[in-house]
gemmi code that builds the backbone of each chain (N, CA, C; Angstrom):
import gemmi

chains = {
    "A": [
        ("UNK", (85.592, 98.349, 64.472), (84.922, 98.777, 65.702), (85.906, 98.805, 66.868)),
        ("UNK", (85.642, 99.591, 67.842), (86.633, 99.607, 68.982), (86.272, 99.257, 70.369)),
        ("UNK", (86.603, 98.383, 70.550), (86.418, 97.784, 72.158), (87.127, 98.064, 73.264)),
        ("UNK", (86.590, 98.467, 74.383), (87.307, 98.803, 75.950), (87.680, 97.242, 76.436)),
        ("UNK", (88.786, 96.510, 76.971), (89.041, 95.818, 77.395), (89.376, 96.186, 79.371)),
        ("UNK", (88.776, 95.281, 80.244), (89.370, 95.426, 81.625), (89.827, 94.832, 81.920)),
        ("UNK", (90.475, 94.706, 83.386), (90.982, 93.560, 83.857), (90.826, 93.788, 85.003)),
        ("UNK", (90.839, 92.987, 86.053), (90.346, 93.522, 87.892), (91.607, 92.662, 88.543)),
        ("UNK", (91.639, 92.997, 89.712), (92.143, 91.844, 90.840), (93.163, 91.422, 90.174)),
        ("UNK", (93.343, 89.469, 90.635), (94.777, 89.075, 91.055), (94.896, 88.799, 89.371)),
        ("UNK", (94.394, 89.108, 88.364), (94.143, 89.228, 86.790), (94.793, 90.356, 85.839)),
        ("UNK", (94.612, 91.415, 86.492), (94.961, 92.962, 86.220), (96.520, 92.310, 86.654)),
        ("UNK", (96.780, 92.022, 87.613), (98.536, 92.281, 88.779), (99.595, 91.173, 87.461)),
        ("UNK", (98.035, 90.373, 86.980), (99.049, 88.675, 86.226), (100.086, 89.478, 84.720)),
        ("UNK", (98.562, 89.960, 84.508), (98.696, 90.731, 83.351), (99.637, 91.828, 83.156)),
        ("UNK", (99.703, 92.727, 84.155), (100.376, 93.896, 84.322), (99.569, 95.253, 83.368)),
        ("UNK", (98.001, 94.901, 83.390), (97.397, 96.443, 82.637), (96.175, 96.312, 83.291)),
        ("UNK", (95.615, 97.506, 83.176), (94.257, 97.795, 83.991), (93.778, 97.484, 82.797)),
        ("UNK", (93.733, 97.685, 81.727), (92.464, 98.143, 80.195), (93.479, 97.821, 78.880)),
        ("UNK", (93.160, 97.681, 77.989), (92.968, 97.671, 76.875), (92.360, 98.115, 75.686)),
        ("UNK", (92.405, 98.756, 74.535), (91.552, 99.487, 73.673), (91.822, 98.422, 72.428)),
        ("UNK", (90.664, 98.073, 72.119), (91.333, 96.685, 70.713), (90.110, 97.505, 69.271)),
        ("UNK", (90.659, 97.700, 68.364), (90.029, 97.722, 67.038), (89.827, 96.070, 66.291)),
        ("UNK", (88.338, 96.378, 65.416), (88.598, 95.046, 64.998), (87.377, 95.772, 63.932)),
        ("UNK", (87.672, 94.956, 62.671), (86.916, 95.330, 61.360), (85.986, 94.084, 61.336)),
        ("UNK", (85.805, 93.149, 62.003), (84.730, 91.828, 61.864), (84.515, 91.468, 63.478)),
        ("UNK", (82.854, 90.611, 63.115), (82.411, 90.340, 64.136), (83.170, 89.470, 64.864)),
        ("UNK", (83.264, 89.931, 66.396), (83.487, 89.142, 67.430), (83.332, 88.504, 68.719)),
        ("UNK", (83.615, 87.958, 69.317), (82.831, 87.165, 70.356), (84.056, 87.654, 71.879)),
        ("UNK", (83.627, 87.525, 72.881), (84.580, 87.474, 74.191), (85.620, 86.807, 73.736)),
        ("UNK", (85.849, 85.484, 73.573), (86.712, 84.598, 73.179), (87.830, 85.475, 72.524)),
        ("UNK", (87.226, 86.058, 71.334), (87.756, 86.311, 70.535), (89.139, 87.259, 70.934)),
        ("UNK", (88.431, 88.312, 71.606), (89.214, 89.532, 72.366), (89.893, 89.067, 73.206)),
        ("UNK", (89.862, 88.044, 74.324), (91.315, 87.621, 74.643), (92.010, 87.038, 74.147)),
        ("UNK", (91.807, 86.631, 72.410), (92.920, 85.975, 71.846), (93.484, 87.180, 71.567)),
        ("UNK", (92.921, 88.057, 70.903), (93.785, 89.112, 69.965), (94.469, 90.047, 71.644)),
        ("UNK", (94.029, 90.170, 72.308), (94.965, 91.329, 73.343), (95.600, 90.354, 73.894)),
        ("UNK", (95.836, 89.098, 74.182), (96.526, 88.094, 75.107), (96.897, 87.036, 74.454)),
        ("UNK", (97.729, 86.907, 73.159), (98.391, 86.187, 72.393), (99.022, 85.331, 72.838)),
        ("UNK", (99.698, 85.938, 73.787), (100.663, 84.530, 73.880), (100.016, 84.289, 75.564)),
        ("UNK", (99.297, 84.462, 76.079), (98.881, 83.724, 77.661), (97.326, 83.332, 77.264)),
        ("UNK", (97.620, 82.103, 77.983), (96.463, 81.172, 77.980), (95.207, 81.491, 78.737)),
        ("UNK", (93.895, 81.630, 78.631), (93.345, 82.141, 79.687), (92.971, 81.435, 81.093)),
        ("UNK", (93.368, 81.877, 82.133), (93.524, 81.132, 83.840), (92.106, 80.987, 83.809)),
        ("UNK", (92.266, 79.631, 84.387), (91.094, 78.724, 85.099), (90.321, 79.781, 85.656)),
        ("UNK", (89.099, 79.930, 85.658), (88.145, 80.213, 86.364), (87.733, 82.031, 86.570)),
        ("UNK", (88.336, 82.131, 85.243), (88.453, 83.531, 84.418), (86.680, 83.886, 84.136)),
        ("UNK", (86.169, 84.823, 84.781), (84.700, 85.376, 84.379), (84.858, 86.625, 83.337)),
        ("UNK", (83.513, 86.551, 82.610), (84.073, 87.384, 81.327), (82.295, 88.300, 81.845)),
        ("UNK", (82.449, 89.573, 81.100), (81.429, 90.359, 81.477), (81.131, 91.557, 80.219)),
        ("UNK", (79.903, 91.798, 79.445), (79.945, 92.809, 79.008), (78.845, 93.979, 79.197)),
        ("UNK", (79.407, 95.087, 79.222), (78.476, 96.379, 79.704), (78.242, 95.669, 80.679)),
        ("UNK", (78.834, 95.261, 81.117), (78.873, 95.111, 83.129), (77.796, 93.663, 83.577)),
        ("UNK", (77.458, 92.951, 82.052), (76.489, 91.735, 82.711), (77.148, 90.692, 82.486)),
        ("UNK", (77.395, 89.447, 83.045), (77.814, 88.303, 82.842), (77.614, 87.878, 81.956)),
        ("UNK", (78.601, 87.393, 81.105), (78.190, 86.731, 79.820), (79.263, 85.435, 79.582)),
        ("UNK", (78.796, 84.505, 78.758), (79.867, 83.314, 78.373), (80.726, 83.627, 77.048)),
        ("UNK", (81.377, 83.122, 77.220), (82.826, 83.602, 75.896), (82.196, 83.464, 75.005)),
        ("UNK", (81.416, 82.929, 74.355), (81.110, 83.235, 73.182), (79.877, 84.045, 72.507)),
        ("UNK", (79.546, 85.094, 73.141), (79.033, 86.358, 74.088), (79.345, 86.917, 72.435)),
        ("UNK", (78.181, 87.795, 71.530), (79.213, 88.512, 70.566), (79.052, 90.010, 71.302)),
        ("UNK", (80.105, 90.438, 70.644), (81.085, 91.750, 71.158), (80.625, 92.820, 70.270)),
        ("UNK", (79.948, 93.912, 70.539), (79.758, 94.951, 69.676), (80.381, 96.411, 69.763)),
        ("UNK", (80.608, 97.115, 68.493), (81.158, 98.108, 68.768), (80.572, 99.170, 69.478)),
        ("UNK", (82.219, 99.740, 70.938), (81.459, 100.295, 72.382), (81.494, 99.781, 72.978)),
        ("UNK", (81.266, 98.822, 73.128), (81.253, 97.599, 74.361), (82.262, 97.727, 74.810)),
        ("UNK", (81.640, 97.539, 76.472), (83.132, 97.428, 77.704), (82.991, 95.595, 78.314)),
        ("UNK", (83.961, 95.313, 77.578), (84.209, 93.678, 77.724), (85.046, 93.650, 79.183)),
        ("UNK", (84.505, 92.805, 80.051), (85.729, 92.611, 81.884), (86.144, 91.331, 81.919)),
        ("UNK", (87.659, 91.292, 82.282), (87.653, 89.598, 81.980), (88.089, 89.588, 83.807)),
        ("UNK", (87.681, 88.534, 84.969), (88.145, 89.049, 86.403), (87.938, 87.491, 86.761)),
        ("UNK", (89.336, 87.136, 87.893), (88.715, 85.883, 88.491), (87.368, 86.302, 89.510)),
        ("UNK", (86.998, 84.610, 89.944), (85.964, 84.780, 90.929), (86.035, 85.941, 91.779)),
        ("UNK", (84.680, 85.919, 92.568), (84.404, 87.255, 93.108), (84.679, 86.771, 94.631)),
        ("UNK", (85.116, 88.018, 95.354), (85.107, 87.560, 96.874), (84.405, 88.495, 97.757)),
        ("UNK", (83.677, 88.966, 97.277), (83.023, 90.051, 98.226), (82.408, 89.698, 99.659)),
        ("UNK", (81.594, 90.720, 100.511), (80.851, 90.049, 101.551), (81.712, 89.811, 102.532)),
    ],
    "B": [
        ("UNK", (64.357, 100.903, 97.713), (66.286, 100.019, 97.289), (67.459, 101.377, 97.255)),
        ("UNK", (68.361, 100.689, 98.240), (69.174, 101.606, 98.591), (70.975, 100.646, 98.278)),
        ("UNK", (71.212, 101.011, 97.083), (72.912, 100.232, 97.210), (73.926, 101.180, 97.390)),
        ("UNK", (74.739, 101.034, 98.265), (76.011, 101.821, 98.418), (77.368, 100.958, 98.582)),
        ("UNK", (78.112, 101.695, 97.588), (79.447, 101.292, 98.223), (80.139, 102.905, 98.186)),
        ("UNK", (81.363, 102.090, 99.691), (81.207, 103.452, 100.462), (83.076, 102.920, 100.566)),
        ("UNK", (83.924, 104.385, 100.152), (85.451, 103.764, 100.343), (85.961, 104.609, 102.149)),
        ("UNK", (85.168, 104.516, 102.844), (85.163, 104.906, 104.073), (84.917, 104.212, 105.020)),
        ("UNK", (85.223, 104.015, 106.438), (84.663, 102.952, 107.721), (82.830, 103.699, 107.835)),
        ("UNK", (82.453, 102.515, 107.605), (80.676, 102.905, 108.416), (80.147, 102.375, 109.069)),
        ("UNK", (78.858, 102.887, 110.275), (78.682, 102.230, 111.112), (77.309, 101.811, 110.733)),
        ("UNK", (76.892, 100.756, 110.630), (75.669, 99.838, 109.973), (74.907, 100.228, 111.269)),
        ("UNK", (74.853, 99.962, 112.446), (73.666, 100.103, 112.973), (73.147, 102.206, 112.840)),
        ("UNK", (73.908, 102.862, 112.351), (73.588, 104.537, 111.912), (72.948, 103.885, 110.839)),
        ("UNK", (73.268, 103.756, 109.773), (72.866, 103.459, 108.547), (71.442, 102.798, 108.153)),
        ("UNK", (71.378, 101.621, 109.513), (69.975, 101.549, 109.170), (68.809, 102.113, 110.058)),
        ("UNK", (69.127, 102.894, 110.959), (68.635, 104.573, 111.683), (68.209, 105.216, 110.438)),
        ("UNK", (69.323, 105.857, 109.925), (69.106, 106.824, 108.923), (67.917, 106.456, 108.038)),
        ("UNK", (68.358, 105.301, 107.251), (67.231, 104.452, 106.559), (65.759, 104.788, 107.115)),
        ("UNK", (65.735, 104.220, 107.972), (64.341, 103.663, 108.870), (63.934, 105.174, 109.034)),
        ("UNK", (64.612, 105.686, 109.477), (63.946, 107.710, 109.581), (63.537, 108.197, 107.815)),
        ("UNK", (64.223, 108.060, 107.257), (63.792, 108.839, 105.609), (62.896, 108.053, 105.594)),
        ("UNK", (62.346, 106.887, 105.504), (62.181, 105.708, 104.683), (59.880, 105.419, 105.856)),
        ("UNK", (59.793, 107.225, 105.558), (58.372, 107.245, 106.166), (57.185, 106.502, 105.345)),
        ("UNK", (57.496, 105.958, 104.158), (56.220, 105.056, 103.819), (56.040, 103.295, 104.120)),
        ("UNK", (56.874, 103.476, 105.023), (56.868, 101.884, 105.446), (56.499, 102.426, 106.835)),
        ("UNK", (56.415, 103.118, 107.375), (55.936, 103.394, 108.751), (54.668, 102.325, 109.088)),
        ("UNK", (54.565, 100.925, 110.110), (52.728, 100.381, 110.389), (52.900, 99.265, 109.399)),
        ("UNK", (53.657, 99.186, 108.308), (53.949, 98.128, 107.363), (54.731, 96.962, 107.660)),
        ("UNK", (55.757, 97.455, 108.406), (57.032, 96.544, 108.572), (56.414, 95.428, 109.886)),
        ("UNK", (56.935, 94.223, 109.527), (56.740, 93.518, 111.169), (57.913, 92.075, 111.068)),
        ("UNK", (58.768, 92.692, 110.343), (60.276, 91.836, 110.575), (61.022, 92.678, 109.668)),
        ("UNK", (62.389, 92.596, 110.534), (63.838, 93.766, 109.893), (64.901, 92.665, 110.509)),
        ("UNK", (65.527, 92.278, 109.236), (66.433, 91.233, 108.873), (67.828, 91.728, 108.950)),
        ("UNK", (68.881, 91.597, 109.259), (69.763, 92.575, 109.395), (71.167, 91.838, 109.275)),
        ("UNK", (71.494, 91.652, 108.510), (72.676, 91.100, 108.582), (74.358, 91.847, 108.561)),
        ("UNK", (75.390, 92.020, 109.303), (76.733, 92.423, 109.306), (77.491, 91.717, 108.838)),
        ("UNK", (78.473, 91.716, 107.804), (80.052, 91.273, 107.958), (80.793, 92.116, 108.104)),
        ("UNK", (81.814, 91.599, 109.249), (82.780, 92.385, 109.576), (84.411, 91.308, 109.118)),
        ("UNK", (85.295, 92.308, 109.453), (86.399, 91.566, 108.991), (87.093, 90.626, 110.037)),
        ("UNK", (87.696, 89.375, 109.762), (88.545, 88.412, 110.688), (89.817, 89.021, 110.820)),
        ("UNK", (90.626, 88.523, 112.286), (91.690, 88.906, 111.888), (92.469, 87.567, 111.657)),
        ("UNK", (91.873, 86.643, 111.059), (92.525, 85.005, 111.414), (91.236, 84.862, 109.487)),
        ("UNK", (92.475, 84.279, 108.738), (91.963, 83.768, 107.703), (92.966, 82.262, 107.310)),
        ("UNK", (92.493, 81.436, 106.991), (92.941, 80.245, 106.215), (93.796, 79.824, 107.616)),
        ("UNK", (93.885, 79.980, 108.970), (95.147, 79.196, 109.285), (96.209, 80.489, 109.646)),
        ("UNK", (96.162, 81.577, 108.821), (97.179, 82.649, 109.234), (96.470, 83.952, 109.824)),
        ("UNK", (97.291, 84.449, 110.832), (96.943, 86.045, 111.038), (96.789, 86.636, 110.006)),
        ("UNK", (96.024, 87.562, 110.035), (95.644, 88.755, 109.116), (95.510, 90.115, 109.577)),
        ("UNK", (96.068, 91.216, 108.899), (95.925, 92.524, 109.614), (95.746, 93.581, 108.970)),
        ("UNK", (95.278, 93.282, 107.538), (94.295, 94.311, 107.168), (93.654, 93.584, 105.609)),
        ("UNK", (93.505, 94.379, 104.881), (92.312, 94.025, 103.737), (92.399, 95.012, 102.694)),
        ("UNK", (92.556, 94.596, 101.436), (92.377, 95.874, 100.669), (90.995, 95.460, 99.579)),
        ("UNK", (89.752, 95.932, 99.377), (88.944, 95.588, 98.991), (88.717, 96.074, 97.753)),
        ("UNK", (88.650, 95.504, 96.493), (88.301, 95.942, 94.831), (87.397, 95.619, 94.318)),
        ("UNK", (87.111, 96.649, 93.522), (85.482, 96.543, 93.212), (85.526, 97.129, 91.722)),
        ("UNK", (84.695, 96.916, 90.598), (84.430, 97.177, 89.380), (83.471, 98.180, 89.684)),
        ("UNK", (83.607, 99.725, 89.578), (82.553, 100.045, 89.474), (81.638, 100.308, 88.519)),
        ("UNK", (80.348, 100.691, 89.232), (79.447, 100.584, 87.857), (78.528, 99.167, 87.794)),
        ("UNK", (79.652, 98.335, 87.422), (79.290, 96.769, 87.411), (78.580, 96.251, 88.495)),
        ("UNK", (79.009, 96.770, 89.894), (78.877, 96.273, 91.304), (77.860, 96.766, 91.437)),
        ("UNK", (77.697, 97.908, 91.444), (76.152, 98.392, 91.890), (75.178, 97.779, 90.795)),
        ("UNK", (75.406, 97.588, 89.403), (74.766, 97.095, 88.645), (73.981, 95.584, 88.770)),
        ("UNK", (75.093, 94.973, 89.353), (74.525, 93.403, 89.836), (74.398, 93.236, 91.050)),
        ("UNK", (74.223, 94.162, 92.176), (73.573, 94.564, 93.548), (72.651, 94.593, 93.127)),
        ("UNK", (71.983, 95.752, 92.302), (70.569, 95.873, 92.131), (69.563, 94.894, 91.392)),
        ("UNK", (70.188, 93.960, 90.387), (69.838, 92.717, 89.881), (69.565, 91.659, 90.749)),
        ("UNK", (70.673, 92.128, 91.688), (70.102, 90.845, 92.848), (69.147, 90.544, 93.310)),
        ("UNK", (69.005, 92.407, 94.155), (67.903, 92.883, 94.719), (66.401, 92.882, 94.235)),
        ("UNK", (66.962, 92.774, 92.848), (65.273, 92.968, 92.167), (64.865, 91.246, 92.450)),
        ("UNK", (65.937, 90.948, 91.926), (65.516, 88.917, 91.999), (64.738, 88.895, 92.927)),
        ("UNK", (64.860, 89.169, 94.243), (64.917, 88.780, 95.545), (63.398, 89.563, 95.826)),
        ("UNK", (63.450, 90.808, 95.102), (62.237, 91.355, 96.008), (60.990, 90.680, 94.898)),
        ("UNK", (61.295, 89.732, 93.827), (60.277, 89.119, 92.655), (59.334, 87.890, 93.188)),
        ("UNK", (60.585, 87.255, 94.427), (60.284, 86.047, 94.754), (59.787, 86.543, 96.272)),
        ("UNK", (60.182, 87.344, 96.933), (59.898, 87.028, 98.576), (58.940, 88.694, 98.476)),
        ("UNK", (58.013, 88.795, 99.555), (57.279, 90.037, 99.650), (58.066, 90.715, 100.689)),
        ("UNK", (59.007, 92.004, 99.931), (59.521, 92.690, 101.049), (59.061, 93.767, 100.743)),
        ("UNK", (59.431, 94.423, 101.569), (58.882, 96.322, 101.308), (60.373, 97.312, 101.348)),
        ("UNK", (61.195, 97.172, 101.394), (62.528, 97.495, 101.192), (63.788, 96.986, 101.489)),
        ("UNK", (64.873, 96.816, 101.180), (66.225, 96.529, 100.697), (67.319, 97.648, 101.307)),
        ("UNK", (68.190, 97.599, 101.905), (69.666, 98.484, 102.083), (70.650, 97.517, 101.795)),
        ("UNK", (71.500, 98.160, 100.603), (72.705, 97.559, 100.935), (73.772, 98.168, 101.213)),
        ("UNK", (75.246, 97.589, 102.155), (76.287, 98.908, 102.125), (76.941, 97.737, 102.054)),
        ("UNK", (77.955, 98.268, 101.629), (79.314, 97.699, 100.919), (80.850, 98.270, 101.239)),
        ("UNK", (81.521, 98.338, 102.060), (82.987, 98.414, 101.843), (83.652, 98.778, 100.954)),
        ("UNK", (84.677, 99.484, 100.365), (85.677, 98.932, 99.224), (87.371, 99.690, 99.895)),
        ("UNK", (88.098, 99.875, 99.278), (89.722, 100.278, 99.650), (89.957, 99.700, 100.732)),
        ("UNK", (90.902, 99.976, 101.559), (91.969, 99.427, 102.938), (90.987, 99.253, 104.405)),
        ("UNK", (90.373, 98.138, 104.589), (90.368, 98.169, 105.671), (90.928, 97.123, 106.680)),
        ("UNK", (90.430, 97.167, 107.985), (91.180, 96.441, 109.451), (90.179, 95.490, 110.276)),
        ("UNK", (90.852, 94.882, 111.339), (90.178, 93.507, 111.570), (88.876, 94.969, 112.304)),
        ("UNK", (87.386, 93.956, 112.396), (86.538, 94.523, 113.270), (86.193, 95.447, 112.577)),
        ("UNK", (86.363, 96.624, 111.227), (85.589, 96.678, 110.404), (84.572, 96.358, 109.741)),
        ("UNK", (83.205, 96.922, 109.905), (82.241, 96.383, 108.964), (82.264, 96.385, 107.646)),
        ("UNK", (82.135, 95.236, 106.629), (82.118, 95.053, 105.006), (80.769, 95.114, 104.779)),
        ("UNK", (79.991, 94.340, 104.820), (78.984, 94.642, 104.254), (77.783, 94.629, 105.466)),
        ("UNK", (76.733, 95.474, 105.044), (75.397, 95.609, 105.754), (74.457, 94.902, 104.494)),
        ("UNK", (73.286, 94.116, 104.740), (71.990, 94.252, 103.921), (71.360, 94.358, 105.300)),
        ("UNK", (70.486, 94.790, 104.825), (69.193, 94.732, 105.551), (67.727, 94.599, 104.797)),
        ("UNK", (67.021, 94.288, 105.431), (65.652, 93.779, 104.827), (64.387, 94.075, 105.825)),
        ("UNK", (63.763, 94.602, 105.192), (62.399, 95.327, 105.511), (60.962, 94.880, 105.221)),
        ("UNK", (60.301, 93.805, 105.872), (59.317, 93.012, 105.934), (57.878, 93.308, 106.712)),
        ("UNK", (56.685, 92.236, 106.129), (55.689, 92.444, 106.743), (55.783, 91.315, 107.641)),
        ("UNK", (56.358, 89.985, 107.584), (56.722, 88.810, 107.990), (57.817, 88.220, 107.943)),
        ("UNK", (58.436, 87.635, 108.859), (59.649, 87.335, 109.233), (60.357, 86.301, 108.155)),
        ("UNK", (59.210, 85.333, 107.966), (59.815, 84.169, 106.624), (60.577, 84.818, 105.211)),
        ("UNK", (59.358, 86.156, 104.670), (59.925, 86.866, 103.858), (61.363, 87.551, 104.178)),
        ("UNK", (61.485, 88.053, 105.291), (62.502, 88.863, 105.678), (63.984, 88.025, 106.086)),
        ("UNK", (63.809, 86.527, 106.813), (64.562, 85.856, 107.068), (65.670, 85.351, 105.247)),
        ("UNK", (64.838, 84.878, 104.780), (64.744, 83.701, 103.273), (65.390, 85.071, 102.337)),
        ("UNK", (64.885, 86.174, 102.197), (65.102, 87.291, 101.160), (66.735, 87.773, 101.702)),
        ("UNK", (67.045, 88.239, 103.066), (68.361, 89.039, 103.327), (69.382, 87.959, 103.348)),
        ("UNK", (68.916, 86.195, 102.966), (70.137, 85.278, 102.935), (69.967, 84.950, 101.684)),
        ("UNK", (69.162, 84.949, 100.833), (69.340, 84.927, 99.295), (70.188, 86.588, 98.928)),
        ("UNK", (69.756, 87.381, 99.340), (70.926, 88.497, 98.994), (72.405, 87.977, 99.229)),
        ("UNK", (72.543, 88.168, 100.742), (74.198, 87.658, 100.797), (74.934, 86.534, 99.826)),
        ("UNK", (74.045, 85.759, 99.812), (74.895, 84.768, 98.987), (75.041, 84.894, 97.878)),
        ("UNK", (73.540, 85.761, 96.772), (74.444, 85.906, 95.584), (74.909, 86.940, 95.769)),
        ("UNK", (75.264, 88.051, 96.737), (76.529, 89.286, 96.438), (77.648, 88.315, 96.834)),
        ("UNK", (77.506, 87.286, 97.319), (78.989, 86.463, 97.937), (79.490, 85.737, 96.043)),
        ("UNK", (78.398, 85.798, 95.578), (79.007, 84.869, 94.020), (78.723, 85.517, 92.842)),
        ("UNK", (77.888, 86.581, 92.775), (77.627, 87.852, 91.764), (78.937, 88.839, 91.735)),
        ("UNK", (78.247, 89.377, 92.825), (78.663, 91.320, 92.701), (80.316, 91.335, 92.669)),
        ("UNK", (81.126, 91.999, 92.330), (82.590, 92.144, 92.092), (83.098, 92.675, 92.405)),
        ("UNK", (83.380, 91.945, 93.417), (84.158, 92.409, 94.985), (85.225, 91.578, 94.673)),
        ("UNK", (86.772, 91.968, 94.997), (87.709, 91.228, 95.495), (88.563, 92.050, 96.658)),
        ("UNK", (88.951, 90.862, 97.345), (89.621, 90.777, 98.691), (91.166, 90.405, 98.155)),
        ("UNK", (92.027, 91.391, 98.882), (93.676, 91.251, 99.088), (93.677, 91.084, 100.657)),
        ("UNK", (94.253, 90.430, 101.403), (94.722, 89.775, 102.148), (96.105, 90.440, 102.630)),
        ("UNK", (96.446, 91.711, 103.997), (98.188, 91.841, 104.498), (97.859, 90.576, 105.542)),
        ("UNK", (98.990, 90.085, 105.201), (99.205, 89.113, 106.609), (99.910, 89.588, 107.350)),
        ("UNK", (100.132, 88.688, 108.919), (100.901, 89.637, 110.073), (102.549, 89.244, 109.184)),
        ("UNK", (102.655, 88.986, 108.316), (104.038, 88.577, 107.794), (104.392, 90.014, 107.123)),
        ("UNK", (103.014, 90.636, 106.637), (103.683, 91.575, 105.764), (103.714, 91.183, 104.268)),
        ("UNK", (103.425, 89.755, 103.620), (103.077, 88.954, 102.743), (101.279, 89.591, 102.418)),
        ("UNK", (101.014, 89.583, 101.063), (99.871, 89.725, 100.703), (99.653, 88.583, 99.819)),
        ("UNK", (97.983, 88.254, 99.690), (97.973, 87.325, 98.880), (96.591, 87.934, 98.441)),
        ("UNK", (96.032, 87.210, 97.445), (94.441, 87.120, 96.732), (93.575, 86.297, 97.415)),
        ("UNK", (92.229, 86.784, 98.081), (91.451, 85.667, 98.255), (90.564, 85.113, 97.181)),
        ("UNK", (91.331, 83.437, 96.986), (90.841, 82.643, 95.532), (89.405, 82.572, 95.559)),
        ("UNK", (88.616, 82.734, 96.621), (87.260, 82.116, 96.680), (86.954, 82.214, 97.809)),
        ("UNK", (85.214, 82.426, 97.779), (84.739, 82.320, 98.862), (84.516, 81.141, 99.706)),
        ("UNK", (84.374, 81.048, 101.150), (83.801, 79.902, 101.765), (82.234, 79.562, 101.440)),
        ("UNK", (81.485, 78.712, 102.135), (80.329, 78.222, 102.046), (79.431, 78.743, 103.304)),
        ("UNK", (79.930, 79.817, 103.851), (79.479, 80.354, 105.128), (79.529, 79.648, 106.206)),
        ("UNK", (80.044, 78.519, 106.678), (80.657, 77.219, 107.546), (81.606, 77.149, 107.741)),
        ("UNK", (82.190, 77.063, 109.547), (83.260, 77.019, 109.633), (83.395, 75.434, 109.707)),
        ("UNK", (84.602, 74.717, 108.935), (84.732, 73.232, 109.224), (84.659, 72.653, 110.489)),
        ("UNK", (84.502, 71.707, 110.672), (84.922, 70.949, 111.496), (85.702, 70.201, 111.565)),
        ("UNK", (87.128, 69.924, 112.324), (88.266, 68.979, 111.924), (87.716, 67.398, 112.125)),
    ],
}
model = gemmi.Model(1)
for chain_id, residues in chains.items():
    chain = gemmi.Chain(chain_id)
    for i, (resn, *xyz) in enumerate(residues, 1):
        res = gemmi.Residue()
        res.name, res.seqid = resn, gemmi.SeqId(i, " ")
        for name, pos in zip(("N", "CA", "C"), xyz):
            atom = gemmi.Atom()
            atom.name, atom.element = name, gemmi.Element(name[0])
            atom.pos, atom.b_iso = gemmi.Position(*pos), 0.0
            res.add_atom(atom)
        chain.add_residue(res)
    model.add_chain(chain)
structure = gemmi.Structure()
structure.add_model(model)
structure.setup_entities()
């Protein structure tokens, strides 16, 4: 299955990519997808994870299509 | 229910004109309009500040604007909602965000347009970049608690 990966803010700049496109042949969870696209970085404190645009907790499962957002806190307002 | 985000300067008191003119089935209904502005500082954390670059997920943002909004209109009796929103480069004295709130009674209208702000202040996905008068940019890590300290 193929997943859209994002990234926003001071997260996107850490990283150095707006998106990501990840294939995966078994079920998976949020968690999961920042291990496989972010191997070697740990995920930063206070990292919000989101799919099809609703808040969800890492262990959230991930279906194929899905647009997974990983973004620190929000500062709007 | 009206959500906008807008990558242009706007002027909130037009906006909720405009509103209040289309918006003929609340005409005799309304008897409190809640209105809240943020505009931008030019003084953040301790340092000058002299402009703002504002990021937003779209899609997402309007998505959990309107989640808000629904929360809000489940629990308090309002009769309509505006929101406007900011996003790209702006300067001190700029308006960021407008809600406004459209009531038969003031309690509803007071309680409903400050349960909005605060969860678009910890929901909706907005981030703030920070030019300082240095010319230095930084990330704003987090919001305040709407209180300015006291030393």
């Amino acid at each position: 299955m193929s997943i859209k990966v994002r990234y926003f803010a001071s997260l996107k700049e850490r990283i150095g990519r707006a998106e990501d496109q990840v294939e995966f042949t078994m079920n998976v969870t949020v968690s999961d997808i920042w291990q496989q696209v972010n191997q070697d970085k740990a995920l930063p404190e206070n990292i919000l994870a989101a799919v099809n645009m609703e808040y969800v907790g890492f262990d959230h499962p991930v279906n194929d299509g899905d647009e997974v957002a990983f973004f620190p806190p929000v500062t709007g307002g | 229910m009206i959500v906008k985000i807008v990558s242009e300067s706007f002027d909130p008191w037009q906006e909720i004109q405009a509103f209040q003119h289309s918006a003929q089935a609340m005409r005799g209904k309304v008897g409190a309009t809640s209105v809240f502005v943020g505009t931008m500082r030019d003084f953040n954390e301790g340092d000058a500040i002299k402009g703002m670059t504002l990021e937003h997920y779209p899609g997402m943002t309007e998505k959990q604007l309107c989640n808000i909004i629904t929360a809000v209109m489940e629990k308090w009796q309002v009769i309509d909602v505006l929101v406007v929103h900011r996003v790209g480069d702006i300067f001190p004295d700029d308006p960021i965000v407008l809600v406004a709130v459209w009531s038969s009674h003031r309690g509803d209208a007071f309680d409903s347009s400050r349960s909005i702000m605060e969860a678009l202040k910890s929901k909706a996905p907005f981030w703030k970049k920070e030019i300082l008068a240095s010319d230095d940019q930084r990330w704003v890590e987090k919001n305040s608690d709407g209180y300015l300290k006291k030393d």
